[in-house]
N, C-alpha and C positions, 0 to 999 in steps of 0.2 A: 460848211459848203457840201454840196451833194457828191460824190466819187462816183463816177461811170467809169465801168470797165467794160472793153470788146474781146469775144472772146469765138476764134475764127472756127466756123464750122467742120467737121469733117465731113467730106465728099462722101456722095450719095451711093456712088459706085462700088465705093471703097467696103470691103467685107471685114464686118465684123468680127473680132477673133476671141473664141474657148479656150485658155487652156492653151492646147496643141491643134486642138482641131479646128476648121472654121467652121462656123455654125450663122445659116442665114436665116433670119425671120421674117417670115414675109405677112400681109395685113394678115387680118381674122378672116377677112371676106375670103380668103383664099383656103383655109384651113380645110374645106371641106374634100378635099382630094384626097385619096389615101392613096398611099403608095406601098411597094414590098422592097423587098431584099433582090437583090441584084446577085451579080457575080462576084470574086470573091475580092475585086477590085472597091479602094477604099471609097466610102459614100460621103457625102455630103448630110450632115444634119440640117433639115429642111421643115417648116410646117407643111409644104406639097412632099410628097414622096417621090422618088424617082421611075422615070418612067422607062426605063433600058426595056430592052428587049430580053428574052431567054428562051435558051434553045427549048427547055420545057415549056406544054401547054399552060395557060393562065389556069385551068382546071387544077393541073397536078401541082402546079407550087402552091396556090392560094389554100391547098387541102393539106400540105407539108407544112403550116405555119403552123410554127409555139408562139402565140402574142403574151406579151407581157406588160403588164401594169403597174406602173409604181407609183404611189403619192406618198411625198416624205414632207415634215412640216412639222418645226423645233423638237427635232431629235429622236423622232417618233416615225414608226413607216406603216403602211399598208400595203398590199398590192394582191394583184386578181390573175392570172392566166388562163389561156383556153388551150386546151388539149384536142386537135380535132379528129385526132386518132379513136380515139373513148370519147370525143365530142364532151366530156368535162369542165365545168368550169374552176377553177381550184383557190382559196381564199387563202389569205394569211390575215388573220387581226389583226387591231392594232397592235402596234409592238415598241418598246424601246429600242431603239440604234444608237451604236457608238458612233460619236462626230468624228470621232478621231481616225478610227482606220474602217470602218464600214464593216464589219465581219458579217454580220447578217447577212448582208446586202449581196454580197460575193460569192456567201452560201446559199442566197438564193438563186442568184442567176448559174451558179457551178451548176446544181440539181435539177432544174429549170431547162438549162439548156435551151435559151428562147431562139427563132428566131429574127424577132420582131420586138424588140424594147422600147416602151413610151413612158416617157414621165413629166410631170406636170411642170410648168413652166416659173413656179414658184418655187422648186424642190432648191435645196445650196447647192452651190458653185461645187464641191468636193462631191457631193451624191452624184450628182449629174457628170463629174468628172471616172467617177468608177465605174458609172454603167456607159460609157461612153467606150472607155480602153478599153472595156470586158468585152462589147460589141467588134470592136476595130480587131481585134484577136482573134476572135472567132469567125469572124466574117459576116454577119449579122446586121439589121438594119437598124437604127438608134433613130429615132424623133423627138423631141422635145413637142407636147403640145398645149395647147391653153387652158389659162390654170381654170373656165367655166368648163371645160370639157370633164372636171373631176370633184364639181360641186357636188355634196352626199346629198342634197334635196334631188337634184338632176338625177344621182345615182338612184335613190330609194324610187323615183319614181320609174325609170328605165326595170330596175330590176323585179316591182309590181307587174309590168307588162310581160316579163318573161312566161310563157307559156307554161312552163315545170312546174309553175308555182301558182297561175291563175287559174290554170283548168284543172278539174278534180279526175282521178284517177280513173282507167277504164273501167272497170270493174265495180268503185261506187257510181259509174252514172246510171250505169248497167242495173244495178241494186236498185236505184232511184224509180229508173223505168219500170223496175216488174212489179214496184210497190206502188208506183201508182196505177198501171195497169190494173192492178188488182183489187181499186180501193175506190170509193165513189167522193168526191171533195166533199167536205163538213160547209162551206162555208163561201159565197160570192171571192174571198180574197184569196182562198186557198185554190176555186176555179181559176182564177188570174194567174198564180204563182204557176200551176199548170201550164195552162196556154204557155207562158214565156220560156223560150227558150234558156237555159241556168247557164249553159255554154257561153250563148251570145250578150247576155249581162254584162260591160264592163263594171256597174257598181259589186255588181257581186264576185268578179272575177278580182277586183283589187282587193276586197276583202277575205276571197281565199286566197290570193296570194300574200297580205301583209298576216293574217294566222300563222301560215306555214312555212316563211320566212327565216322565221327563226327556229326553227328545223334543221338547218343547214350551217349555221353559224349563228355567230350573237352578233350581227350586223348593226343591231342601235345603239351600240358602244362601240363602235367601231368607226368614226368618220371616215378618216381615209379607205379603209378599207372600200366602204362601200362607194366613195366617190370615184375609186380607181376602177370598182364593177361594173358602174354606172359606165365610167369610160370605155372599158371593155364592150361592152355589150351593143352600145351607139356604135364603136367602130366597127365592130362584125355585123351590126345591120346594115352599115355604109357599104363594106366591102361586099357584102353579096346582092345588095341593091346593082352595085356595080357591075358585078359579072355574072350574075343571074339575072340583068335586068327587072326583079322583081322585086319593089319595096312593098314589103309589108313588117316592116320595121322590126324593135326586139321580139314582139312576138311571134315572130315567122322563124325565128333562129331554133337550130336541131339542139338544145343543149339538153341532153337526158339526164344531168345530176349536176347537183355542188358541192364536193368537200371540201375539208380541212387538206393546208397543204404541211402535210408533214414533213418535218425538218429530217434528216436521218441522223443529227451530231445535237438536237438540242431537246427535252422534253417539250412537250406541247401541252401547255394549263391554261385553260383561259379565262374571261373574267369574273364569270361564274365559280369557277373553282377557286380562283384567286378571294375571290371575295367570303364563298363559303368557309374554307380552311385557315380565314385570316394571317391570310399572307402580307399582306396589306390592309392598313387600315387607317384612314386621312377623318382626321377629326377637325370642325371646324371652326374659325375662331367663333371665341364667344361674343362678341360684336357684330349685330349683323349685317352691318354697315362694312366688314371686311369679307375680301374671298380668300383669305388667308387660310393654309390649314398646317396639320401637323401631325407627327407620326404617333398614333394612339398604340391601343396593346395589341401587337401584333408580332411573327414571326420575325419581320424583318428590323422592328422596333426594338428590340429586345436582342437581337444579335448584331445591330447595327453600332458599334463603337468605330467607325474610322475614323481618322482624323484629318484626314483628305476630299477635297468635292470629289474627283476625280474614282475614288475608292467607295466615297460613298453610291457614286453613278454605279461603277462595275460592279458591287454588289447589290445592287437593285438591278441590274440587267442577269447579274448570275441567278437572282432569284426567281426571273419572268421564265427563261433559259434555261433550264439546269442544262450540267452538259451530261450526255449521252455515252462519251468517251470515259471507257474506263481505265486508260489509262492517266488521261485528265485527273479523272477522280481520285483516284490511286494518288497522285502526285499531290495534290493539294491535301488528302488524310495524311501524309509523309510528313509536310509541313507544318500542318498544324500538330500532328505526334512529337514533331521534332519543339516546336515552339512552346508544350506543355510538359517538357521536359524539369524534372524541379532545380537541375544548376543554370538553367537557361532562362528563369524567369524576371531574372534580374534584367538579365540583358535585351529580354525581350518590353519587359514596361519601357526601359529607356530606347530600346529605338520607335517603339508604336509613339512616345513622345514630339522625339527628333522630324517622323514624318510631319509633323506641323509647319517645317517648312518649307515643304515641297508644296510647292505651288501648280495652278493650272500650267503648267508650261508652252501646251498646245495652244492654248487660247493666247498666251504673250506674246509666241512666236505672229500665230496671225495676224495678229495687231500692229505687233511690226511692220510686217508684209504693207499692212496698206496705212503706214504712217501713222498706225493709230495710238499708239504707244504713249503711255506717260507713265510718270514718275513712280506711283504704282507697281506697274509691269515691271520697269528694269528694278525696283527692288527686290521684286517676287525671282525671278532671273538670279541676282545673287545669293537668294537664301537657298534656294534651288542648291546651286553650285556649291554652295560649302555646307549643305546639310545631307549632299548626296556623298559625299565624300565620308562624313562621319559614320553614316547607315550603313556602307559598304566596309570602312572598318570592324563596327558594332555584329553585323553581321558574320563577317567571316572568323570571327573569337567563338562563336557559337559550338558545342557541343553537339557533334554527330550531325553536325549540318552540312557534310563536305559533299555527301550522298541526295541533296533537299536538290528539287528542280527549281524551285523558286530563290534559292542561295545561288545554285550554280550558274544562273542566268543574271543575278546580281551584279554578282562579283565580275563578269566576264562584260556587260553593258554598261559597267559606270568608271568613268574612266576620269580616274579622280585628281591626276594630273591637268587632264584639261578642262574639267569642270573649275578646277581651283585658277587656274588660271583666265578661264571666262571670266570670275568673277574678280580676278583682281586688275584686270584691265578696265572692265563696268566700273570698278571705283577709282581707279586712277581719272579717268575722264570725266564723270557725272559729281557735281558738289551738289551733294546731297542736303545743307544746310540751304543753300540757296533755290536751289532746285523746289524744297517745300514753301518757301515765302514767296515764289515767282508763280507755282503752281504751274509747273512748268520745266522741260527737263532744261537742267542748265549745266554747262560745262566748267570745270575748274581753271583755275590762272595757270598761265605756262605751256599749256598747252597746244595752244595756236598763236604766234606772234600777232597775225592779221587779228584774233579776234580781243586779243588783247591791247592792242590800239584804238579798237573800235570803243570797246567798254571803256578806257580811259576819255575820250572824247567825251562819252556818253555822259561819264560819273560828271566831269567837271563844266560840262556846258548849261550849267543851269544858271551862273554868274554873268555867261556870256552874253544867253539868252533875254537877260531882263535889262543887260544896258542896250543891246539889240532894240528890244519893244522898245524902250524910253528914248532912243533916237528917233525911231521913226514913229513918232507918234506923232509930232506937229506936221508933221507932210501928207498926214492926213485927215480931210474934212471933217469938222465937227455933226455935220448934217447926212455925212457916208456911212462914219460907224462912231458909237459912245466908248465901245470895248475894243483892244486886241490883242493877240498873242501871238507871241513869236514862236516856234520848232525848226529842231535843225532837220536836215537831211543830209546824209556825207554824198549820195547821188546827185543830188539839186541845191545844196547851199540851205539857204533860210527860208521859211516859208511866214506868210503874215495871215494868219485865221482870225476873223472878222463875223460878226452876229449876221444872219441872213434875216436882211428887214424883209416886212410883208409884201411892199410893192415888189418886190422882187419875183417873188412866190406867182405874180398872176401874167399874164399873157408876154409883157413886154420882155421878162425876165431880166438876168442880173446885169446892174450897170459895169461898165470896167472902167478905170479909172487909168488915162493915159501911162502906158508905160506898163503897165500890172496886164500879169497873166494870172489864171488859177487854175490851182493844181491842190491833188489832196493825197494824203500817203503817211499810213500811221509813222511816227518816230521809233519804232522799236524793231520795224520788221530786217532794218540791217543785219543787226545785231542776232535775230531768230534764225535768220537767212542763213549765218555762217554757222550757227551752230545746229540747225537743221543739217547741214554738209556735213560737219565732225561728228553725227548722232550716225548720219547715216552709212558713215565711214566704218564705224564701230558697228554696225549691223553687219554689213555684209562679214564682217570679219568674223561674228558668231552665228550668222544664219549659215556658214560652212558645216557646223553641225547639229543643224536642226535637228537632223533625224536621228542622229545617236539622242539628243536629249529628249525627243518626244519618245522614242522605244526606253531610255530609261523612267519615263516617269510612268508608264505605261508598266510598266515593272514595279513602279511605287506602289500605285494605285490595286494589283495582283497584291502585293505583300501587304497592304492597308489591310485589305482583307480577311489574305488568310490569318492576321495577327487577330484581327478582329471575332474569328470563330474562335482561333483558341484563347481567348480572353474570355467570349461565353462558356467554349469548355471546361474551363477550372472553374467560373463562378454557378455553374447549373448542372457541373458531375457528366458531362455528356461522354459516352465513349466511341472510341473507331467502331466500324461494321464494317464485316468481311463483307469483299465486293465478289459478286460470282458471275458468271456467264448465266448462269440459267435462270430459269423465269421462275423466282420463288420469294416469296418474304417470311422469312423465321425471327419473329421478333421475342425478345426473354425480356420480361418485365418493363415493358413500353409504358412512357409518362407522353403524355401531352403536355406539350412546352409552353403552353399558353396557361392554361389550369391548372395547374400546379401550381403557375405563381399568384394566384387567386383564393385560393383555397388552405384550409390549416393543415389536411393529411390527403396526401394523391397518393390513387389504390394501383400500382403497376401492374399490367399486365400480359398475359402473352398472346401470340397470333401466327398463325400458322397459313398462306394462303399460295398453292402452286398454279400458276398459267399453262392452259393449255390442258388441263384434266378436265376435258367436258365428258359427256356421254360415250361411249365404246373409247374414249383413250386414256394410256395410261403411262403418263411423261415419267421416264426414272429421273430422280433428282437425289442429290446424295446432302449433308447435313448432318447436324451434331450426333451424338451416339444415342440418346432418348429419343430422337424425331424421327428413328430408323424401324423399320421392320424388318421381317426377319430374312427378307432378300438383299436389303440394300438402300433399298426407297424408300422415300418418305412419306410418311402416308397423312395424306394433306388432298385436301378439291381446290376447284376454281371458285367455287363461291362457297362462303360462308353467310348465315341467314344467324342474325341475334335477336332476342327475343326476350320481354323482360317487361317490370312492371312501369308506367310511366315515370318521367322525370329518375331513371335510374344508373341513368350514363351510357344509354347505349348509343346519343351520337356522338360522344367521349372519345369512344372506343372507335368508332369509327374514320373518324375525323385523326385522333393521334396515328392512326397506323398509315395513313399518307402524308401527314406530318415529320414522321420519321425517317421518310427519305429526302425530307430535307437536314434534320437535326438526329443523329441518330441516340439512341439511350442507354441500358445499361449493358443490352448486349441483343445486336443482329446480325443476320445475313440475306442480304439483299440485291436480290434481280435486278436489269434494267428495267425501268419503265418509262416507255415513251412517250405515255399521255394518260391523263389523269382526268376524269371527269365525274363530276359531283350532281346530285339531286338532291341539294343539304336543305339550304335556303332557297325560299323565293322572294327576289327581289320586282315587290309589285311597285306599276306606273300608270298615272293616271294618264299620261300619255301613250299606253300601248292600248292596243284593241284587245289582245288577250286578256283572259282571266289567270287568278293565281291558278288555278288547274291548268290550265292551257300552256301557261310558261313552264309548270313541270314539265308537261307534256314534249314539248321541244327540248328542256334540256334530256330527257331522257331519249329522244329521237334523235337528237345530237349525239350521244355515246353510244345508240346503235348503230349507225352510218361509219362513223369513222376510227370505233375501236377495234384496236388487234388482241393478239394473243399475247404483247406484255403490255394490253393497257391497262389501270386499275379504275376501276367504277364503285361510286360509292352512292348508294341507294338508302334513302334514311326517309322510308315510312312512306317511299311512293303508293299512289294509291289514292292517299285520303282525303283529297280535294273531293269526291264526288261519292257516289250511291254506295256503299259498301259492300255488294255484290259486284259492282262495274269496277269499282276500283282493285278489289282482292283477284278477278280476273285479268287484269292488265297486270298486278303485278306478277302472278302467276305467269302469263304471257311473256312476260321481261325474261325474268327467271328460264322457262325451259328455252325462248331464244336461244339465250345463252349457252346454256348448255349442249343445245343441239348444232354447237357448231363444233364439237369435238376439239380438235389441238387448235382450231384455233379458238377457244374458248376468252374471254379476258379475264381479271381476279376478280373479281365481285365480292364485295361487302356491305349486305343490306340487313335493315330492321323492319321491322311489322310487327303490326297487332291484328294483322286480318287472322287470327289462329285457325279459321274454321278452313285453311287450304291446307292444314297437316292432317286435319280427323277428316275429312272427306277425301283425301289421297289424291290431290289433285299438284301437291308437292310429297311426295307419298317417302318418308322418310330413311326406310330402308331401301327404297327402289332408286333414287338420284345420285349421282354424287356431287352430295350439299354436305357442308360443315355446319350442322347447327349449336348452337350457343346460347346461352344466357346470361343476364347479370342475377348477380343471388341477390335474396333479401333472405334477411332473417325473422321468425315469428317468434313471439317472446306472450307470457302473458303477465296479465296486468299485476302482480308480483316482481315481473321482471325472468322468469325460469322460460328456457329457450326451450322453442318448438321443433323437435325434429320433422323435416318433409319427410312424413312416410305415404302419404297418399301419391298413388300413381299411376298412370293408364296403362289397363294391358294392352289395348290398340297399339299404342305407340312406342310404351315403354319408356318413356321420358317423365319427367316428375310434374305435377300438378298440383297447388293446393289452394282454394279456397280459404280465406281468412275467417274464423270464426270467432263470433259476439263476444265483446272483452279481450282479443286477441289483438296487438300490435304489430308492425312490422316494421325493420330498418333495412334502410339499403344499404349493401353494404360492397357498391360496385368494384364485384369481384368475378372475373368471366369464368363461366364454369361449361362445361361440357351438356348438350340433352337443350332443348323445351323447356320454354315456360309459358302456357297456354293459360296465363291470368294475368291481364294488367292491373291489375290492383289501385280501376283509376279512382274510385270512392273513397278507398283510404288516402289517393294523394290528396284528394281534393281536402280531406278534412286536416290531413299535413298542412295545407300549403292557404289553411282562414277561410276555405267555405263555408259558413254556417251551420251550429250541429242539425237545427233540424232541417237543412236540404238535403245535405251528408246522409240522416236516414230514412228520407221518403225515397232516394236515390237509391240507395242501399235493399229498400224496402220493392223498390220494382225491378232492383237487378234479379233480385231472389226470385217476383214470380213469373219473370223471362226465362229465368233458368230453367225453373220445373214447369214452364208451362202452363201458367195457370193465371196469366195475366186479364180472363174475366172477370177476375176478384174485383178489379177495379171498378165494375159496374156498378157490385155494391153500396160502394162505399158511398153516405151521405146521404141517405133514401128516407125519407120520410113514413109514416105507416100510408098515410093516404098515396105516395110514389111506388110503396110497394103493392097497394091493392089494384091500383092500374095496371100496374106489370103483371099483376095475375092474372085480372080480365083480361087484358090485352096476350094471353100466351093461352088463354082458354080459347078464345076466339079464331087464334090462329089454327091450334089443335084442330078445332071442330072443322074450320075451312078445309084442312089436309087432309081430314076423315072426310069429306065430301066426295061421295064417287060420283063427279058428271058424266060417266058416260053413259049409266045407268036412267037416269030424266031424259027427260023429251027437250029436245033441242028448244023449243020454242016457250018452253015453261022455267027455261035456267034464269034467265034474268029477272025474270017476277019474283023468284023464291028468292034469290040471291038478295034485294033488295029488302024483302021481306026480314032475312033475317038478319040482316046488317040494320035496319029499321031497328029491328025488337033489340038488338044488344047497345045499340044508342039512349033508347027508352030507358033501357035498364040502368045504365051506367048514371043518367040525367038522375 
């Protein structure tokens, strides 16, 4: 039979409740109102904003607004603000967020200081709860608005419209004007391209704004981000639509710039660098039929042993994140000093163990929360309980661990009295044997008198039940039902369920048969019902300390961690590095953590690179007793330039030395750096308009814009997407940037083969302060007897040598001091199965590039009759250049002319 249930409305009037706050939604049709901040009197969360009065003009407060943008969406956040002071607009990437307590989230709005917070109406009930109290605190206005207001298709195309980015700079239109000025059109189309105004183009103006887009940030990996722009950018067109009365939408908006919004507590890497320096790396299944992936060889793969989700989250947020805090840092090298300690290793394998059963804690509690709870959860709950107990014993026996921040927060959060006893209440209540046949939480006997009556009823009414049916079966029509069944109810008595014939099913509907009513109601929900009450009994009794158990497992998940570093440091020799205030990296025999475990023999090496020594400055920075000169300081630059023959590890080298401030090696000393940006890889897409030039081009536009003097930039062979004279300029261009920004210089570590900007002094290498380098090779001849490099430029004074015939070379990537102005790319090529004889026609025109004499080539292949035409034809020309016209009669030049071009055709025939 069919079960209808009524289920009575709530009133229309009646307000909705957040949380603490009320929060009213009103249609979509309505959304388009914006509103501000008020007084310091509490608001209402509205899709309209509020319209109070204030005693300042709508001028000055709408110019006083910090607006802020958040789009958060599984676990993940983005967000955009506008600064109207520096009219800025300011981005954050995508990012990881903890679900658990929001840190990010709180460090952004602390820094932020908004007064205007919106976030998408899709974002969780906890995010939208944090920037909610953060507002209500501050006195701020919070909105919640709809989640199309934060679509990344909506955004990308809002943010195409933005002016900064469609129109080309004053100065090139300026350029454009005098050259065409100056120049007469080639061609009907290129007349056209004239006439048009390049300004008023929209196809051309989305086109220079999607090039230079990514200038500003890496916004096509970025959804949220850019949906939350998009969002941004529509409401500040609304808002001055409004009170400028003039819509001319996002392009009309004053926005002079877009950076990066720097965290001041976490490094800033993004996904370019993440991707270049393999920080991550998602391999995908081998079926392609799945979207499944997995962690390949990478940083975080390779240091990644937690034994916790929860651990394994925090250490993929610590790795997006580094933190900034050096006392942080400090604290966490302590711990893991302490935990690679050799009488501590015991006890350390055995409690990284024991973490196994520590559970999501935070996610059971919730579940709880909204009844979602089964059998699972409260098991995960007692292992919790009595594994947290053991870890805080295992822990505090530890060796010189009384001083550890992450022991002493241990010890002090896990409160193993009444963990031990949460869990021994959870098992007195919950029969766990029946509990997994029910699939379903079930309670033990004894417990509830009431529910222990009911389950008696329950167990033995199945005897009842069938002399039940077999009564009343003759009382009823053979022609009504063939079948039926009896069930009890303890609320309603017996019930009699009956097959629903078809005639029932159509218009007239079901017949009732004198005396019969019907009703429908599973038989078990009695029985659920009261032990639903006794589950929930037992809850409120442990959500009393929710929050001591969510902060201890939150402590778990920290110590998952650090166990998990010093587990890589005894298995891959890693050592502490002195942490310093100042802007320097002194690295002593630096491995790359990735390579080395690839390879038979890693060449270590060293690095030296100080922030803040650009052009006329000159930072003291103090350091081991060898890295000192004779005042004190180190004598080290801001940028280092390597140089070497292909394929010889110089993006190795590169790459490990900002490797190392995540992993450090056999011995450092190391500065903050608070952001880190790479020109390693280019990640080409057949969905971007750029070219592979083009995306370098942005990412190195990118680390101009938003680097400081401790950020580290790593430049590997910019340049050579394009003409080899435009590219060795641009990188030259990069280069003195840099340096000409004095202290606040950033570290720069770059490679090139453009050689020809050290002998043309256009990087002039006694005049900069540049650290140059090499990887060596070695020349050997075919014997095997090693070639000293004695050949060397007095220009530069740095060594040089040419490989000569019969002569070999090995790499032997080992970084050495000086120049090396010969890639030796002919030798790799025949290293690495070119062909011999490409290897020496190759070979054979480097040599007459070198000396210049590459009209050899004309030669070559000439027949005797190819060459006696070459003769005539250079006799003919002779005699034409011996021709004095000015000497003939103007009016006799072309007869004669004809004349002898005639007789030298005759001839030739």
């Amino acid at each position: 039979m069919s079960d209808y249930r009524h289920v009575s409305p709530s009133t229309p009037s009646e307000p909705a409740t957040h949380g603490k706050r009320k929060i009213t939604a009103e249609p979509e049709s309505g959304s388009e109102g914006e509103g501000g901040p008020d007084d310091n009197r509490k608001k209402k969360v509205r899709w309209d904003g509020p319209t109070d009065d204030d005693d300042t003009s709508e001028e000055t407060n709408r110019a006083e607004k910090v607006r802020l943008f958040f789009h958060a969406c599984s676990g993940r956040i983005g967000c955009s603000y506008y600064d109207p002071v520096k009219c800025l607009v300011y981005v954050l990437e995508d990012t990881q967020e903890d679900g658990s307590h929001y840190d990010l989230t709180k460090m952004l709005l602390e820094q932020a200081s908004p007064n205007v917070v919106l976030v998408s109406s899709k974002a969780d009930d906890e995010f939208i709860d944090v920037c909610s109290d953060f507002m209500d605190q501050s006195g701020g206005f919070f909105q919640i608005r709809p989640y199309k207001d934060f679509a990344p298709n909506k955004g990308r195309s809002s943010l195409l419209s933005l002016g900064l980015l469609s129109h080309l700079p004053a100065e090139d239109m300026q350029e454009m004007e005098e050259i065409y000025a100056h120049s007469e059109p080639r061609n009907a189309y290129e007349f056209m391209e004239r006439r048009r105004d390049v300004d008023g183009d929209p196809t051309m103006k989305r086109w220079n704004a999607a090039v230079r887009m990514s200038n500003f940030a890496a916004l096509d990996t970025s959804p949220l981000c850019l949906g939350s722009m998009g969002a941004l950018l529509d409401y500040l067109a609304r808002e001055r639509a409004v009170g400028d009365l003039e819509d001319e939408g996002v392009g009309g908006l004053e926005v002079r710039g877009i950076e990066m919004f720097s965290l001041d507590q976490v490094m800033q890497i993004n996904a370019d660098a993440l991707f270049s320096l393999q920080i991550f790396e998602n391999e995908s299944h081998a079926s392609i039929h799945s979207d499944r992936t997995k962690e390949g060889l990478s940083l975080f793969g390779i240091l990644n042993n937690t034994k916790t989700t929860l651990g394994r989250d925090l250490m993929r947020t610590w790795f997006l994140r580094p933190s900034l805090s050096l006392s942080t840092i400090i604290a966490r090298h302590d711990a893991v000093a302490c935990f690679t300690r050799t009488e501590n290793l015991d006890a350390v394998n055995t409690l990284h163990n024991q973490l196994k059963g520590i559970k999501n804690v935070p996610k059971i509690l919730a579940a709880m929360r909204t009844g979602k709870a089964g059998v699972a959860d409260w098991q995960g709950l007692v292992k919790f309980a009595f594994s947290s107990a053991l870890i805080r014993d295992n822990v505090a026996e530890m060796s010189m661990g009384r001083d550890v921040e992450i022991v002493k927060k241990l010890v002090t959060a896990f409160d193993a009295a009444n963990f031990k006893g949460i869990a021994a209440i959870v098992n007195e209540i919950i029969d766990w044997e029946d509990s997994s046949t029910a699939g379903r939480v079930c309670v033990r006997p004894h417990i509830d008198e009431e529910l222990d009556n009911r389950k008696h009823l329950y167990n033995g009414i199945d005897a009842v039940l069938s002399k039940v049916a077999h009564d009343i079966s003759p009382t009823v029509p053979d022609d009504y039902a063939t079948s039926l069944n009896a069930v009890y109810f303890p609320q309603l008595g017996f019930l009699v369920c009956v097959p629903m014939l078809d005639e029932w099913k159509s218009g007239q509907g079901i017949q009732v048969l004198d005396g019969w009513t019907f009703q429908s109601e599973s038989y078990n929900y009695s029985l659920e019902d009261r032990e639903i009450e006794i589950m929930q009994e037992l809850q409120e009794k442990i959500m009393v300390d929710d929050e001591i158990m969510s902060q201890a497992c939150a402590i778990c998940a920290e110590l998952d961690c650090l166990l998990s570093f010093a587990e890589a440091s005894v298995a891959f020799n890693y050592r502490r590095p002195q942490m310093t205030e100042e802007n320097v990296i002194i690295i002593k025999q630096g491995r790359h953590p990735l390579q080395e475990q690839v390879v038979d023999t890693f060449v270590p090496n060293d690095s030296l690179v100080v922030g803040g020594a650009g052009i006329g400055s000159f930072p003291i920075v103090h350091g081991e007793d060898d890295d000192l000169s004779s005042d004190g300081t180190i004598l080290g630059n801001s940028v280092m330039i390597c140089t070497g023959a292909n394929a010889c590890g110089k993006s190795v080298y590169l790459k490990q030395t900002a490797l190392i401030h995540y992993v450090p090696t056999e011995s450092a000393t190391l500065g903050l750096v608070d952001k880190i940006f790479t020109r390693v890889q280019t990640r080409e897409s057949v969905s971007k308009v750029q070219s592979a030039f083009m995306i370098d081009l942005n990412q190195v536009s990118l680390a101009l814009r938003n680097s400081t003097a401790r950020s580290l930039i790593l430049l590997d062979e910019f340049g050579k997407g394009t003409k080899s004279t435009d590219g060795a300029g641009l990188f030259c261009g990069v280069i003195k940037h840099l340096l000409d920004r004095g202290v606040e210089c950033p570290k720069v570590l770059a490679t090139t083969h453009f050689h020809d900007v050290f002998r043309s002094a256009m990087l002039e290498p006694h005049m900069l302060p540049i650290s140059f380098v090499h990887m060596e090779v070695m020349f050997s001849t075919s014997s095997g007897e090693v070639v000293p490099m004695s050949d060397s430029s007095s220009e530069t004074g740095f060594s040089q040598r040419t490989l000569a015939k019969g002569e070999q070379f090995t790499y032997l990537y080992r970084v050495a001091n000086g120049l090396s102005l010969d890639s030796h790319a002919v030798q790799c090529a025949k290293i690495f199965g070119i062909p011999t004889h490409v290897v020496e026609r190759a070979q054979y025109i480097h040599d007459l590039l070198v000396s210049h004499e590459i009209t050899h080539l004309l030669d070559e292949g000439m027949t005797e009759d190819d060459e006696h035409d070459m003769e005539m034809s250079e006799e003919v020309c002779r005699r034409f250049l011996n021709w004095d016209l000015e000497e003939e009669d103007a009016k006799h030049v072309k007869i004669q002319l004809a004349e002898v071009l005639g007789r030298e055709a005759s001839e030739q025939s």
